[in-house]
N, C-alpha and C positions, 0 to 999 in steps of 0.2 A: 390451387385446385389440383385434384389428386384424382386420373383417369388412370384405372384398375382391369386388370382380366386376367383370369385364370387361366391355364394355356389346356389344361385338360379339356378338346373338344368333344368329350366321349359321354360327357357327365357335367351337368350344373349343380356347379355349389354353392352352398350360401357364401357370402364374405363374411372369416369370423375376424376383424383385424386385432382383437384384442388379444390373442397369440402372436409372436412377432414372426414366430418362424413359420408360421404360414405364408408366403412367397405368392405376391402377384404382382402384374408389370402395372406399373404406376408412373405417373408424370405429376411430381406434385409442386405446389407452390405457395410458399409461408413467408409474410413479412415479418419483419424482427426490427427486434428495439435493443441497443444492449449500451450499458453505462460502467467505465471502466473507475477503476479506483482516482485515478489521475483526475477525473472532470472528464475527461473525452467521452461523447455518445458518439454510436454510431445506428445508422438508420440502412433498412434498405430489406430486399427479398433471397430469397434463396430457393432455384429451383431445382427440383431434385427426380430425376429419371432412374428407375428398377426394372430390369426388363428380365424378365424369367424364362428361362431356354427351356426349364420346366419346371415340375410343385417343387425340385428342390435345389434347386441352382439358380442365382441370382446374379445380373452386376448391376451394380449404382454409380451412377453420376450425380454430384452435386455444386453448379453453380452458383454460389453467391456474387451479387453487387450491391455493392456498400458506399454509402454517402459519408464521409469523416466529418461533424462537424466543425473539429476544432482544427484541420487542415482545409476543409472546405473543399473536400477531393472528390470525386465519384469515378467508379469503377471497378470491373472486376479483383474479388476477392479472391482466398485461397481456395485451389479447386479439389476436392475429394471423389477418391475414388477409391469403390467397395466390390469385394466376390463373398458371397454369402452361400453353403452349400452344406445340406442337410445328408448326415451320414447314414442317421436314426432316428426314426419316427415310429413310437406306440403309442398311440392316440384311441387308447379304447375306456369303456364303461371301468375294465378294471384296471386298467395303468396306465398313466402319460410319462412319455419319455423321451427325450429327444437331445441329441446330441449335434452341433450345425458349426463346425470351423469355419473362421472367414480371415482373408487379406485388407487390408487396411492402405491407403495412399493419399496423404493430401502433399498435392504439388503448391509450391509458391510462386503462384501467379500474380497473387493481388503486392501492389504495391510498397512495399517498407517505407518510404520514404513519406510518400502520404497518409500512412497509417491505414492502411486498407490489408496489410497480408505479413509474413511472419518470416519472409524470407529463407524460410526453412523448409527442410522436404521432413514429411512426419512417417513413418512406418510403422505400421503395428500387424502383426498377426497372434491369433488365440483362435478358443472357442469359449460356445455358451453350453449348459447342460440343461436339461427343461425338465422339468416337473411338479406337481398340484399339492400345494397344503390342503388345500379344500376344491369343490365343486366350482369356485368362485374366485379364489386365490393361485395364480400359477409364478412359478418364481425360476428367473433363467439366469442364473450368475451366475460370470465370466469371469476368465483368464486371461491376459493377454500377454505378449512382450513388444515394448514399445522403444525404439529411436529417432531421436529430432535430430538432421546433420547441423552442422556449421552453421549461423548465418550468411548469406553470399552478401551482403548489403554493405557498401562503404562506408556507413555511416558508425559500423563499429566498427573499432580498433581491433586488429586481428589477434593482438593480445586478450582479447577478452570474450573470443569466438571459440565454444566449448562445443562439441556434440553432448548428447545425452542420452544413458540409454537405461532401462528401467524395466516397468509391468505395470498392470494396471488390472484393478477388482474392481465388478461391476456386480451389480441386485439384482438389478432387471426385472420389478417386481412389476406384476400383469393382477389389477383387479375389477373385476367384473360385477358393476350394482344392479344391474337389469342388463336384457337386451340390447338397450339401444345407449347405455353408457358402460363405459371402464378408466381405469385410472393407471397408468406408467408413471413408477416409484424408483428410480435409480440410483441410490448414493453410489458414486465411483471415489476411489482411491487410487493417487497415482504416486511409484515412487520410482525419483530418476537420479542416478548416478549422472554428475557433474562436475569434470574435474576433479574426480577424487571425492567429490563431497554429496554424499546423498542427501534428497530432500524430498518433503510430502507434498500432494498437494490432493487436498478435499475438495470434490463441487458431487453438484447434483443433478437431476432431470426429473422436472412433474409435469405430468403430461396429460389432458381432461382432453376425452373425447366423446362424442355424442353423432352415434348414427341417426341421422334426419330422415333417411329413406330407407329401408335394409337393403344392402346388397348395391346401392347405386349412391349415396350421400352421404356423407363425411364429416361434422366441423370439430375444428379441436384446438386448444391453448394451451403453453407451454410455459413453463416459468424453468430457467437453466443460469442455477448461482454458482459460482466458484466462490468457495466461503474462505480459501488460502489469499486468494487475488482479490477478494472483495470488488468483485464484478458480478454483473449479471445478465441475463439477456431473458426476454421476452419476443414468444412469438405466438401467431394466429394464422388459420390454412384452414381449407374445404379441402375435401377429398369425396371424387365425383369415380363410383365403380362402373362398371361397365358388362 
């Protein structure tokens, strides 16, 4: 469940959420399915906090907990944490334009041992640039540059404990069928320097939303494949504005 507000007390606006860089403070919460190449599934929710100092400064927090079923584990996953902040905003009849840098942190909380977290700290900073093919089509792709440190886990051999550091290209493709539905289109591309040896890796994000109330209702499904890892994950989430 996903509780939204605009911080502009001067002016009600509608919620358009199918622009990403429109900024409002939200509390959401989506269960997930995700099925790794190995046989391992993992089960559980992720809830995810936005709070906006205003229309264009953000931070996020995102908690997952995660049931392993093939360690039989539950418990906190890897924690992520975001600063999203809009430089440039034209958002008129004749031009959309919008330029929004952000900071990137997922700490390794969740466990390595039980298969619940990655033992690794992730960093990434970029931005996104925003602009409309059509009235109905808006497209935000991103730059980023991204490092994973060391694993700290005992479980691998320090001989075999690389950092990684890379970029990463995102679409961020925003499309609006009506009113009260749109669709998030994302192939990302990521490529990481690894001991000397670069390598690729493909996934994706589709993302079906459907406004049930304007302005106060939310529900939406996700389907999120990594076609290099042959893994994937499925989620479902309300989102309740305010």
């Amino acid at each position: 469940i996903c509780f939204a507000q605009n911080d502009d007390i001067d002016t009600q606006q509608d919620v358009d959420a199918s622009n990403p860089t429109n900024l409002y403070t939200q509390v959401n919460t989506q269960f997930e399915y995700t099925s790794l190449k190995d046989g391992t599934n993992l089960y559980g929710f992720r809830g995810n906090i936005q709070y906006t100092f205003n229309p264009n400064n953000l931070v996020l927090a995102e908690i997952p907990v995660l049931q392993n079923a093939a360690t039989n584990a539950f418990g906190l996953g890897d924690v992520r944490i975001r600063y999203f902040t809009v430089v440039q905003r034209e958002m008129t009849a004749e031009k959309f334009n919008v330029i929004a840098p952000f900071l990137d942190i997922t700490l390794p909380t969740g466990n390595f041992e039980d298969g619940l977290g990655t033992s690794s700290f992730v960093l990434s900073a970029g931005s996104v640039y925003g602009f409309a093919l059509s009235k109905k089509i808006l497209m935000f792709p991103g730059l980023s540059v991204l490092h994973i440190t060391k694993p700290s886990t005992d479980l691998i051999p320090d001989a075999f404990k690389f950092s990684s550091t890379g970029f990463v290209t995102q679409a961020n493709i925003s499309v609006s069928f009506n009113q009260n539905w749109f669709l998030f289109v994302n192939p990302i591309f990521t490529y990481l320097n690894t001991d000397g040896e670069w390598n690729d890796n493909w996934s994706g994000e589709f993302n079906l939303n459907h406004m049930i109330i304007p302005n106060k209702l939310k529900a939406n499904i996700g389907y999120f494949p990594n076609f290099t890892n042959e893994a994937s994950t499925i989620r479902f989430g309300t989102t309740f504005f305010l």
